[in-house]
C-alpha positions in Angstrom: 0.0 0.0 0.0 3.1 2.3 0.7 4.5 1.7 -2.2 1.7 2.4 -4.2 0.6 5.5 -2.4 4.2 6.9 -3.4 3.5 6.1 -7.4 0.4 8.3 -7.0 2.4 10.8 -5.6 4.7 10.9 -8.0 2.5 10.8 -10.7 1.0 14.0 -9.8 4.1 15.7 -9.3 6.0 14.7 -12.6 3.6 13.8 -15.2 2.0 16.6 -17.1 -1.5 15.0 -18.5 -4.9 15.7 -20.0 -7.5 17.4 -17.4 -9.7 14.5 -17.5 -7.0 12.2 -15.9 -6.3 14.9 -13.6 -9.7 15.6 -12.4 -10.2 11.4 -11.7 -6.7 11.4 -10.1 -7.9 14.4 -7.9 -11.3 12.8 -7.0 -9.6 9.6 -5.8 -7.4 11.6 -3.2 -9.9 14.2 -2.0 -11.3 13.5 1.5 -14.6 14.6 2.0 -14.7 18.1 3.6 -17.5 18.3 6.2 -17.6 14.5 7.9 -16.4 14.4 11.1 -13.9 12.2 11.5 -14.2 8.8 13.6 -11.4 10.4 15.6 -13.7 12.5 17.0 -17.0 10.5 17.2 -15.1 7.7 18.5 -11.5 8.6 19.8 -11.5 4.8 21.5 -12.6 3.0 18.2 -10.5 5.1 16.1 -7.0 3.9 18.4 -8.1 0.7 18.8 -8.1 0.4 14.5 -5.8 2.8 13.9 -2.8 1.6 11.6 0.3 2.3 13.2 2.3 1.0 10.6 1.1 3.5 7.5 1.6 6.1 10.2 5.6 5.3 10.5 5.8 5.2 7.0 3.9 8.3 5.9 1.5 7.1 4.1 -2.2 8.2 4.3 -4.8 5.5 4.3 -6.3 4.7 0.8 -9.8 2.9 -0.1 -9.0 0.0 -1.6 -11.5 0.6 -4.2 -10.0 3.6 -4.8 -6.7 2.4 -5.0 -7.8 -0.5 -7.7 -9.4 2.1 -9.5 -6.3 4.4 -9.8 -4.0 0.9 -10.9 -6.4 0.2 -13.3 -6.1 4.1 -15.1 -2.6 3.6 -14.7 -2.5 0.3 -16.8 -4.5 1.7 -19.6 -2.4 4.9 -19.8 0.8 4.2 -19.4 3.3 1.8 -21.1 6.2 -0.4 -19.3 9.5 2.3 -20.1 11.7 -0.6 -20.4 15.4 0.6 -21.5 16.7 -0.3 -25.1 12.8 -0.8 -25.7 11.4 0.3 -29.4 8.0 1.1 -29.0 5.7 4.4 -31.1 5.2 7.3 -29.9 3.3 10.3 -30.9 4.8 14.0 -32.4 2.7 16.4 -29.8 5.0 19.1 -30.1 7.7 20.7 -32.8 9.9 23.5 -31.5 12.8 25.0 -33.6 15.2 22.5 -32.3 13.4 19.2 -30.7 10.4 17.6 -31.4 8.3 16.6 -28.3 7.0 12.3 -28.4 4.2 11.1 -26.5 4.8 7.6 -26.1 2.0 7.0 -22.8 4.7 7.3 -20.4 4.7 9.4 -17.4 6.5 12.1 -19.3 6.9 12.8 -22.9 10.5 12.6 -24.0 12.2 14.9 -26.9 14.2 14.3 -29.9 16.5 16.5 -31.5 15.0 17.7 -34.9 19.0 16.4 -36.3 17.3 13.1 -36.7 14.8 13.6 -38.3 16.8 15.7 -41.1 15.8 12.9 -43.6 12.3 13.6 -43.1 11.8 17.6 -43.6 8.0 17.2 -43.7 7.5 15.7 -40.1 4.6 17.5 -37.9 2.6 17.3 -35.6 0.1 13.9 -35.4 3.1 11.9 -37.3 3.7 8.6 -35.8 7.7 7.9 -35.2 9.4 4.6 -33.8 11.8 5.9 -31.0 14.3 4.3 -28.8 14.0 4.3 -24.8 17.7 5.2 -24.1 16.9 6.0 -20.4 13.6 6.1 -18.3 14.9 9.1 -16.4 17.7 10.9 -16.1 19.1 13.3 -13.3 16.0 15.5 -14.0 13.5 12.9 -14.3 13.4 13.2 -18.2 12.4 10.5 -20.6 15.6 10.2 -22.8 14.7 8.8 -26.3 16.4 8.2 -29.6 14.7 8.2 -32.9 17.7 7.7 -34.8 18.5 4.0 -32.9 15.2 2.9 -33.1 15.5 3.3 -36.9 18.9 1.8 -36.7 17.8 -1.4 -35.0 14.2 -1.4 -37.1 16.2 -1.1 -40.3 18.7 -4.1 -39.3 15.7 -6.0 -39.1 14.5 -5.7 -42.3 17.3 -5.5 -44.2 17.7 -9.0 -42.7 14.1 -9.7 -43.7 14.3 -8.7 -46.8 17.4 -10.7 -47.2 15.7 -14.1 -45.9 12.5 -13.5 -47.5 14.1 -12.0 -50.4 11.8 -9.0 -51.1 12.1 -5.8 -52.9 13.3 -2.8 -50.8 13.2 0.6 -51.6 16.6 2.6 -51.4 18.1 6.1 -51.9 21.4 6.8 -53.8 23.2 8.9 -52.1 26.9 9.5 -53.8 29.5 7.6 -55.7 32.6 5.6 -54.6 35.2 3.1 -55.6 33.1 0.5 -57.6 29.9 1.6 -57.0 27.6 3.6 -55.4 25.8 3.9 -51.5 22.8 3.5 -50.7 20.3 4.2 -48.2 18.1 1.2 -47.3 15.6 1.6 -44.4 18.8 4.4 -42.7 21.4 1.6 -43.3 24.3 2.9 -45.8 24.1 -0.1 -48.3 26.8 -1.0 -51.2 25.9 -1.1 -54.7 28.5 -2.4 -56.8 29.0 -1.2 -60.5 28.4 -4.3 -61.8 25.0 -4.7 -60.2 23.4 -1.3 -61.2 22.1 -2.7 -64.8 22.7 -5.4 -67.1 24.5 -3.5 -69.7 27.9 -1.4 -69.2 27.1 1.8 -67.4 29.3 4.7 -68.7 27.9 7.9 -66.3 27.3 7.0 -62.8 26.1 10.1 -61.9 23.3 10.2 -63.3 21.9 7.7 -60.5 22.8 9.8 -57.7 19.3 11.5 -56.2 17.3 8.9 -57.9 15.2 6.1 -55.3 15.6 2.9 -56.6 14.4 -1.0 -56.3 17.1 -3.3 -54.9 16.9 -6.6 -53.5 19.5 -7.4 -50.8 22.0 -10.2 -52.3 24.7 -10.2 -49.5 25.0 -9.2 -45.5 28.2 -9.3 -43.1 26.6 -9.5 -39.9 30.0 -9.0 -37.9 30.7 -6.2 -39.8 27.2 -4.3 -40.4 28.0 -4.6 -44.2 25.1 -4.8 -46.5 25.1 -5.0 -50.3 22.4 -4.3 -52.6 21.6 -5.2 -56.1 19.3 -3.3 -59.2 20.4 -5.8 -61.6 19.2 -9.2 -60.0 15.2 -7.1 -60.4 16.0 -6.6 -63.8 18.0 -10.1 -65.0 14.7 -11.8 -63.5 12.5 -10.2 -65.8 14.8 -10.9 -68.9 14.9 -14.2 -68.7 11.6 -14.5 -68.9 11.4 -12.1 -71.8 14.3 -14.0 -73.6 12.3 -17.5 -73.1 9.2 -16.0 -74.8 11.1 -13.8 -77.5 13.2 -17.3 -78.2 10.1 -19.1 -78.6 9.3 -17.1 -81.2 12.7 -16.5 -83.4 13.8 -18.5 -86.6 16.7 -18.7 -88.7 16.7 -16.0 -91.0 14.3 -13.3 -89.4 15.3 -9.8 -89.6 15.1 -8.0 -86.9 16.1 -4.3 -85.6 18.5 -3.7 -82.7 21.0 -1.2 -80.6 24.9 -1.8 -80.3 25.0 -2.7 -76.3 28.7 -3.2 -76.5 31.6 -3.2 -79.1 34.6 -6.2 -78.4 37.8 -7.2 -80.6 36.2 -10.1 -81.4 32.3 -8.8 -82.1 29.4 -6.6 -81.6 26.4 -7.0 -78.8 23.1 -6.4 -80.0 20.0 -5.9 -77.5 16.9 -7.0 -79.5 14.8 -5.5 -76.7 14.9 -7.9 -73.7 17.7 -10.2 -75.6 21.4 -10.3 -76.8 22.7 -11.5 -79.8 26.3 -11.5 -80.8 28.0 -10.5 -84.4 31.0 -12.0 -84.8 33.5 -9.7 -86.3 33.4 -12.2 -89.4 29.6 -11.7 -89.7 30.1 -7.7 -90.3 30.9 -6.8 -93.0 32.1 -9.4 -96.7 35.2 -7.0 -96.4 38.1 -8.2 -93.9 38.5 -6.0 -90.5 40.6 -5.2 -88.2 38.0 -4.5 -85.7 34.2 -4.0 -85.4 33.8 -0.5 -84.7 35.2 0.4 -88.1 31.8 -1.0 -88.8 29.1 0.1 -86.2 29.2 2.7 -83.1 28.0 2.5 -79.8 23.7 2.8 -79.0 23.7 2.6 -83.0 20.4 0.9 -84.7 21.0 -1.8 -86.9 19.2 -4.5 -88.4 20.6 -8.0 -88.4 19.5 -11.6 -89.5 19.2 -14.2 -87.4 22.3 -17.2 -88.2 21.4 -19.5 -85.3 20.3 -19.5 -81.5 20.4 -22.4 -78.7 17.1 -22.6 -76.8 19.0 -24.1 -74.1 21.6 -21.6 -73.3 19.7 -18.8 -75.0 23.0 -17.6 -77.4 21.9 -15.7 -80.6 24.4 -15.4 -83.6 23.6 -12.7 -86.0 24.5 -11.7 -89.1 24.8 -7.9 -90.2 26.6 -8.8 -94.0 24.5 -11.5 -95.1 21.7 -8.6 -95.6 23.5 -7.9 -98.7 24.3 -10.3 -101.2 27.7 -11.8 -101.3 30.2 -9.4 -103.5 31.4 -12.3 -105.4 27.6 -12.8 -107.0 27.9 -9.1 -107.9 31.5 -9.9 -109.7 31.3 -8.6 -113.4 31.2 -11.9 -115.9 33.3 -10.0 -118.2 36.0 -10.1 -116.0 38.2 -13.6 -116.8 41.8 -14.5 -116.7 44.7 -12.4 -118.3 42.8 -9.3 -117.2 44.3 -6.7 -115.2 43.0 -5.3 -111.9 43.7 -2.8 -109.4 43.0 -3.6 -105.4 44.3 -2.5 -101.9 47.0 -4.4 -100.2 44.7 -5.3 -97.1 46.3 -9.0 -95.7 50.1 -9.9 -96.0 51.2 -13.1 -94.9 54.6 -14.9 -95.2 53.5 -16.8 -98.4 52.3 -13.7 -99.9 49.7 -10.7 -99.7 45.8 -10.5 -100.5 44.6 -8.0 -102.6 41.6 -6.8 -102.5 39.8 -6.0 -105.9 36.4 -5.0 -105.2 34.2 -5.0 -101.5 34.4 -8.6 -100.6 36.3 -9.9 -103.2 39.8 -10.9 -102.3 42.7 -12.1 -104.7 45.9 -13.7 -103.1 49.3 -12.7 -105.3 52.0 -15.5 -104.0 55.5 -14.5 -103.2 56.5 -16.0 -106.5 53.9 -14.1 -108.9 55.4 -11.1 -107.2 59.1 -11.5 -109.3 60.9 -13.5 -111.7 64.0 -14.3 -109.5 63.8 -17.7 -108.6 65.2 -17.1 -105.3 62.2 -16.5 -103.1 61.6 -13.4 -100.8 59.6 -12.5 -98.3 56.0 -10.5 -99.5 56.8 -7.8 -97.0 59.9 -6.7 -99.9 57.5 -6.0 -102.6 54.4 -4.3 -100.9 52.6 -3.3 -97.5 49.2 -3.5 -96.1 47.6 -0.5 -97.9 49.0 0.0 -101.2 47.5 0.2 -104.5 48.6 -2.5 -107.0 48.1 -3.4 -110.2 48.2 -7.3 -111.6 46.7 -9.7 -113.7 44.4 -12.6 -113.2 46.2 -15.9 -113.1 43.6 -17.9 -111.9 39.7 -17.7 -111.3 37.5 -19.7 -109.6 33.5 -18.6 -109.3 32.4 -21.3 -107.3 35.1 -21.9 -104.9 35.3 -17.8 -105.0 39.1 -17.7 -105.3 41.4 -15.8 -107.5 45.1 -15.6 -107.6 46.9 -13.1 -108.9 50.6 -11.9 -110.2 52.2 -9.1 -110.5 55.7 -9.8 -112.3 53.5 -11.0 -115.2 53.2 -7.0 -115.7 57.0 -7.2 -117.1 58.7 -9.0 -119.5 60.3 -12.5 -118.6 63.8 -11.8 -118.2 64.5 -14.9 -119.3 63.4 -15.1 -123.1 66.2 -13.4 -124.4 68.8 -15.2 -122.0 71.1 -16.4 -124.0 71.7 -13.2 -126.0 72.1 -11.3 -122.6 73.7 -13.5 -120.8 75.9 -16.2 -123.0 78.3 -18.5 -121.9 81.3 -16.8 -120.9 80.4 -13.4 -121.4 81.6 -11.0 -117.7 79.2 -9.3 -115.6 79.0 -7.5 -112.5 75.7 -8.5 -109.7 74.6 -8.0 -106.1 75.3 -10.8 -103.8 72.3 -11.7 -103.0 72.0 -14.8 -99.8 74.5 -17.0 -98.8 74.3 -21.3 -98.7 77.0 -23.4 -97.5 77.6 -24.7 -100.9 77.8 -21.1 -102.7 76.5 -17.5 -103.0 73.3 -16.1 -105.0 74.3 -13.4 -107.2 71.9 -11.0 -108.6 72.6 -10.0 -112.1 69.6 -8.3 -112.8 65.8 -8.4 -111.9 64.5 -12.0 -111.8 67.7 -13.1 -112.9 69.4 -14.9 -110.6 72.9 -17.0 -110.8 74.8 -19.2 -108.4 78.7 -19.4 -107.7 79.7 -22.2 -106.2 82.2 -22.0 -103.1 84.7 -23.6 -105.5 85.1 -20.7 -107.8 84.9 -17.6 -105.4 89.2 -18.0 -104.9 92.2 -19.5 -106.9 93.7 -19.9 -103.7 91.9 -19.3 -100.7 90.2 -22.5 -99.5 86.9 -21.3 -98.1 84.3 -23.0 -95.7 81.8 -20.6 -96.2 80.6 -17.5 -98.5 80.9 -14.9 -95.3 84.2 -15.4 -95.2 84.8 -13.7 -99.1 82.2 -12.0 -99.5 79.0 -9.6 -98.0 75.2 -9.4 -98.5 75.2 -6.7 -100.7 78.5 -6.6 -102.2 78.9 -6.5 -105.6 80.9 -9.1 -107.4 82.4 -9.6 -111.0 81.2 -12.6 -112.4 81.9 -15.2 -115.6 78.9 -17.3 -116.9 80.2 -20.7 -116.6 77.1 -22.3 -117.6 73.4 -21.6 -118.8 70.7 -23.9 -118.2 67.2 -22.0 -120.2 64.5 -24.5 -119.2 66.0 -24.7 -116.1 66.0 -21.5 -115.4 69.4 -21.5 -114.0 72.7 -19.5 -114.4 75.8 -20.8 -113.1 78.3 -18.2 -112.4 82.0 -17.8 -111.4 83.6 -15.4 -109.9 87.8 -16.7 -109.8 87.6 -17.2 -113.5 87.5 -13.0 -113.7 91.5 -13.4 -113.0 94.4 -15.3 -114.4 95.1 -18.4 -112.4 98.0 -17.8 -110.5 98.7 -21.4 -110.2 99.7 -22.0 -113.8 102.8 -19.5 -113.3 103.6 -21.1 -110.0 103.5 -24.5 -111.9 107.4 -23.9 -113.2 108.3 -21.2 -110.5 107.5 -24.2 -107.2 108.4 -27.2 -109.6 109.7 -30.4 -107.6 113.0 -29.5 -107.1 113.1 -26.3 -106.6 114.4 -24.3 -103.7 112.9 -21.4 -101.8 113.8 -19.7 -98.3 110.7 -19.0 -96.0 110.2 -18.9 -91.9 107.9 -21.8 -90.2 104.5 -19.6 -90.1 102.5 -22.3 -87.5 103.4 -25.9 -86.2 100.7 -28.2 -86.9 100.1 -31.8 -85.4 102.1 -33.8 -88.4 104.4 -31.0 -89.1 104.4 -27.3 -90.3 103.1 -24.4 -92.6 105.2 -22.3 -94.2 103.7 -19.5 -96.9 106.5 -18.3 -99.8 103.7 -15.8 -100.7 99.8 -14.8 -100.4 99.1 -17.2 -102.9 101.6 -20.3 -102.3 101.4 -22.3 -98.1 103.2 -25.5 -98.4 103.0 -27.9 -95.6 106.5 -29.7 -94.3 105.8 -33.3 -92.4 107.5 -33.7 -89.6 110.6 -35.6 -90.2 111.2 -32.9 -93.0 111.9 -30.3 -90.3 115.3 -32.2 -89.2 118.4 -29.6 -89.2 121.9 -30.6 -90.2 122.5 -31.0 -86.3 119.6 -33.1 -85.4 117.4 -30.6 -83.7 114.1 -29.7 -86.0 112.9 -26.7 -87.0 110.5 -24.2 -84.7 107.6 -21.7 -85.2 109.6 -18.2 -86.7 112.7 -19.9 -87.8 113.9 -19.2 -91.3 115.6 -22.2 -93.4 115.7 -23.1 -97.1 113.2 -25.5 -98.1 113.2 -28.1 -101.2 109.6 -28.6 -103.2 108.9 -32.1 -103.1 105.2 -32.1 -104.0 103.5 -30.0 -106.3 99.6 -30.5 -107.2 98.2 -27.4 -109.2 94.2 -29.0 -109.5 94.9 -29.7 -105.5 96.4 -27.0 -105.1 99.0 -28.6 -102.3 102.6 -28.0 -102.0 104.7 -29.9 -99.8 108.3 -29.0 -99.3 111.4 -30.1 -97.0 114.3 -29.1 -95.3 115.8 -32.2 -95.0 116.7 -33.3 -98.5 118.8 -29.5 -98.2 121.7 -31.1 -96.5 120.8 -35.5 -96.8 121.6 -37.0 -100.2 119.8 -39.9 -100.2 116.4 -37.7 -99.7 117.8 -35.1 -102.4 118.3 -38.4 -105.1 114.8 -39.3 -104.0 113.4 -36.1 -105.1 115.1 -35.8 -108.3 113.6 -39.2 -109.4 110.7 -38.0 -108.2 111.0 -35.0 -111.0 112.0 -36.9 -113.4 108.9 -39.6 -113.1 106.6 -36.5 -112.7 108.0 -34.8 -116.6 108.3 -38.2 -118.1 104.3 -39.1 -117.2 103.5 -35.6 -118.6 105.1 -36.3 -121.7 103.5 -39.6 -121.8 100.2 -37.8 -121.3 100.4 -35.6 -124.6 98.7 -37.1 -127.3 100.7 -37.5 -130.5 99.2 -37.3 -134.0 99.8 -41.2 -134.4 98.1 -42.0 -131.9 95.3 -39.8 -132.6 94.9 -41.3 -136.2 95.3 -45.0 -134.3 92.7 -44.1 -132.6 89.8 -43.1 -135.2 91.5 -46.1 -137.8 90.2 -48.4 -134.6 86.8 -46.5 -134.0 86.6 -47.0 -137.5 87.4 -50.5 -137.9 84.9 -51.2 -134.9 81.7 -49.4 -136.8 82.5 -51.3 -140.3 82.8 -54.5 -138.0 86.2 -55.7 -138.4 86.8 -56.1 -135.3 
C-alpha cells in the first residue's frame, strides 16, 4: 500500500496530463470536507483500528476501491518504459530544435530535430518509432532516440528482406570506388557497379538522387556490411522475356537492334529484352581489323538471325549477309589475263591478298610477285595498304578464289637469256643470300645465278661465302654455264682473273728451292707460306736440321719442293733433302717420273689417227 501511495504521488508531481486524468486522479485523493472524523466521534474505536504501521511510513490510508481504480487508469495509460525498448510514440509538439514524443509514459521525452533531417516534412500527429535510451535521467526526463530505433528497425528488415528475399526501396546517395551507397531503411548499403544494370554503365552520376528498387544479395553480420543489387530485379524479368522472344525466333528473321557493346572479337546487339552477338566475321564481306570500323555504340542496326540455342539462350547474328555476297555481284566479263587494281589489305609470309572489289579478295603469291627464282619475303615487294596493279592468273567462281601476279606485268627476263647473258660473257651482280655450298648473285631483276664455293678464290680454301664475300657486295662474275628451261645460271667469280697457279707450276716445280720462316706448327708437321698465294706444308721428319734438332715456329731455313699438285692446289716442301743426299736423289727421281708421265700424257698425232682407224674398224665390224 506504501509503495503504491508513493507512485500516485509521483504521478501527480512529474507527469503533465490531459485534465480528464487529472480531475479522476484528484477525486480519488480528496477527503470529504464536512464529515467528522471517527477520531472524534469515536477517539477509542478510532485507536483501537488505527494503523500504526502507515503512520511510521507516511503514508495516508487509501480505499481500496480507490486504490484498484487508480492501478487500473494507470494500466491503460501508461506503457512499461523498459530501457533499449522500441516502442511508437506520438509527435505532440515541434519547436525550432526538438520535437516533443508522447509515447503513454509518465513524461513525454524529446528528440533533436537532427534526426529527423531525412524527413523535412514531419509535424505534428506523425507517428515515429523511437528508442528508450533512459527512463529518467538526473531531472526525471524520458531520454529517447529516434535515430537508434530506426537503426535497430532497419537491421531487421534488411535482414528480412534478405531471408524473404523481397524488394526494398533505397536512396542513392553519392558515388565511390566500384559503385555507389545506398540508403536502405537508414542503413548505408553498397551497390557495386556491376549490379546497377545489365548493360555497361558509362555515367554514374546520373543515379545519384534517384530512389531505386534493390533486392538485398549479400549481408556481413559481424561487420554491419550490406550490399544491394538493381540488376538481379532486372536479370529476373529478362529471362523470362528471352524465353518468350526465343520461342518465337527462326533462322533467317530480320530483326532491328541497338549496339550494347563493341569487343575485338564482335558486336552485342539488345533486341529488346535479348542479346545477340555479331562475330566480327559476320560484319561486313570486307576483312576487318575490328568491329567498330563497322558500327558505333547505342547505333540501330538491323541484323539476321544465323542461329540460336534454346537451351543456353546464345543468338548469332549476321549484319553482311543482308546484302548479297560481292562475289555474285562480280562482273562476268572479268576472266583470266585481265588486269585489276585492289588495296594491299592482308600480308602473310606466303604472300599478300589484294583486295579487288568489297568482298572480293585475290591472293598474289611471293612468287607471282618477281621473276628471280630465289624466293623473298612479300613484305619486300608491298605493304598493307597499297594500291597495286596485276593480272588474273587464276579464277575460280564457285570456290570464289582468285590468284593473282604481278611480275607477269614485265617481260620474262628470261626469253632473251642467251643473248644477254651467253656463256662466258663477264658481268657485274649484287650478292644476294649466302648457302653453304655457294652465294646467289643477282645480275639483274629476276635473274638470278649461283657461284659455287669452289670458284669464289684460286687460292683461298673457303668454308663458307661470309668469309669472301658480304650481302650486298657486288661481285664480277663469268657465266660458266646456262641452263634456259631450267631456269638457272651458273656463275663464277675466280675465272675473272688469271690463275696464279699456272705461273707457280714452273716457278714451285719439284726441285726447286725457296727460303721461308715456319709460319704455324701443326700436329704432323708445319706451314710455311713463300707468298699470299703459295702455303706448303712440311711433315715432320722434313723439319730435321743438319745438327739433329728440327725446326720451330719463326725460324727461317731453305726448303726443297717435293710435292707439287696445281688442280689440288697442295705444295709440300722439306728441309731435309737440303743437307741428306739420299732424300735429295729421291726427289730428283721423283721429277724426273713427274715430266716423263707428262710427256707420256700428250697425245701425239699417231696416236690420234690409231685411234679413229680403230673406232673405224669397230663401226664397219672388223673387229
Amino acid at each position: 500500500m506504501a509503495e503504491k501511495a508513493e507512485a500516485k504521488k509521483a504521478t501527480k508531481a512529474k507527469a503533465p496530463k490531459a485534465e480528464a486524468k487529472k480531475a479522476e486522479a484528484t477525486e480519488v485523493v480528496e477527503q470529504p470536507k464536512q464529515e467528522v472524523s471517527l477520531k472524534e466521534k469515536d477517539p477509542e474505536k478510532f485507536l483501537k483500528d488505527f494503523n500504526w504501521h502507515n503512520y511510521e511510513e507516511g503514508i495516508d490510508p487509501i480505499d481500496d476501491g480507490k486504490l484498484a481504480e487508480f492501478e487500473k487508469l494507470v494500466a491503460e495509460n501508461f506503457v512499461d518504459t523498459l530501457d533499449d525498448e522500441v516502442v511508437e510514440g506520438e509527435v505532440i509538439h515541434i519547436t525550432d530544435r526538438d520535437a516533443i514524443i508522447d509515447i503513454n509514459a509518465k513524461s513525454e521525452g524529446v528528440i533533436s530535430l537532427n534526426e529527423f533531417r531525412y524527413n523535412p516534412d514531419l509535424k505534428i500527429g506523425d507517428k515515429v518509432e523511437v528508442l528508450i535510451d533512459v527512463r529518467e535521467d538526473s531531472t526525471g526526463q524520458l531520454i529517447l532516440s529516434h535515430r537508434k530505433a530506426r537503426t535497430i528497425k532497419a537491421w531487421d528488415r534488411v535482414n528480412a528482406a534478405h531471408d524473404e528475399g523481397t524488394i526494398v526501396n533505397g536512396y542513392v546517395k553519392c558515388r565511390t570506388k566500384g559503385g555507389m551507397i545506398v540508403d536502405v531503411f537508414g542503413i548505408e548499403a553498397f551497390l557495386p557497379g556491376s549490379q546497377i544494370d545489365v548493360k555497361p554503365i558509362r555515367d554514374y552520376d546520373i543515379y545519384v538522387g534517384k530512389t531505386m528498387e534493390f533486392k538485398v544479395v549479400k549481408i556481413n553480420q559481424e561487420f554491419k556490411n550490406v550490399v544491394v543489387s538493381h540488376k538481379a530485379l532486372i536479370e529476373a524479368d529478362i529471362e523470362e522475356q528471352k524465353k518468350e522472344i526465343i520461342a518465337q525466333l527462326e533462322k533467317g528473321q530480320v530483326l532491328e537492334g541497338v549496339v550494347k557493346n563493341v569487343t575485338s572479337y564482335g558486336v552485342f546487339v539488345d533486341l529488346g529484352g535479348v542479346d545477340g552477338l555479331v562475330h566480327i566475321t559476320d560484319l561486313s564481306w570486307s576483312r576487318i581489323n575490328h568491329p567498330s570500323e563497322i558500327v558505333d555504340l547505342d547505333q540501330k542496326l538491323n541484323v539476321v538471325i544465323l542461329d540460336f540455342d534454346e537451351d543456353k539462350t546464345r543468338i548469332q547474328l549476321g549484319l553482311k549477309q543482308l546484302k548479297p555476297h560481292p562475289w555474285d555481284a562480280l562482273g562476268e566479263e572479268l576472266k583470266v589475263g585481265d588486269k585489276v587494281k585492289g588495296k594491299v589489305v592482308v600480308i602473310a609470309d606466303y604472300g599478300a591478298f589484294i583486295e579487288v572489289a568489297e568482298g572480293v579478295e585475290g591472293l598474289i603469291h611471293v612468287s607471282e610477285m618477281s621473276w628471280s627464282t630465289h624466293l623473298r619475303s612479300a613484305q619486300d615487294f608491298v605493304n598493307v595498304g597499297d594500291e597495286v596493279e596485276a593480272v588474273i592468273l587464276t579464277l575460280d567462281r564457285e570456290e570464289r578464289k582468285m590468284s593473282l601476279g604481278i611480275k607477269q606485268l614485265t617481260p620474262d627476263p628470261w626469253t632473251d637469256i642467251t643473248t644477254k647473258y651467253p656463256v662466258g660473257s663477264k658481268h657485274s651482280g649484287i650478292v644476294r643470300n649466302f648457302t653453304n655450298f655457294g652465294v646467289f648473285v643477282e645480275l639483274e631483276e629476276g635473274i638470278d645465278g649461283l657461284i659455287y664455293i669452289s670458284d669464289l678464290s684460286w687460292t683461298k680454301k673457303v668454308k663458307h661465302p661470309s668469309e669472301f664475300t658480304n650481302i650486298g657486295d657486288s661481285l664480277d662474275v663469268i657465266v660458266l654455264e646456262l641452263d634456259v628451261d631450267g631456269r638457272k645460271l651458273s656463275l663464277g667469280h675466280k675465272q675473272t682473273t688469271e690463275n696464279p697457279w699456272d705461273k707457280y707450276e714452273d716457278e714451285f716445280k719439284v726441285g726447286s728451292k725457296h727460303t721461308a720462316a715456319i709460319t704455324e706448327m701443326v700436329d704432323k708437321g708445319a706451314v710455311i707460306d713463300f707468298n699470299d698465294d703459295i702455303t706448303a706444308f712440311v711433315p715432320m721428319r722434313h723439319l730435321e736440321k743438319e745438327d739433329g734438332t728440327n725446326l720451330k715456329k719463326g725460324e727461317e731455313a731453305e726448303f726443297q719442293i717435293i710435292e707439287f699438285n696445281k688442280e689440288f692446289k697442295k705444295v709440300v716442301a722439306s728441309h731435309m733433302t737440303i743437307h741428306k743426299e739420299e732424300e735429295a736423289k729421291i726427289v730428283k727421281q721423283a721429277a724426273k717420273k713427274a715430266a716423263k708421265q707428262a710427256e707420256e700424257a700428250k697425245p701425239t698425232l699417231g696416236d690420234a689417227n690409231a685411234k679413229l682407224q680403230e673406232i673405224k674398224d669397230k663401226m664397219e665390224g672388223k673387229k
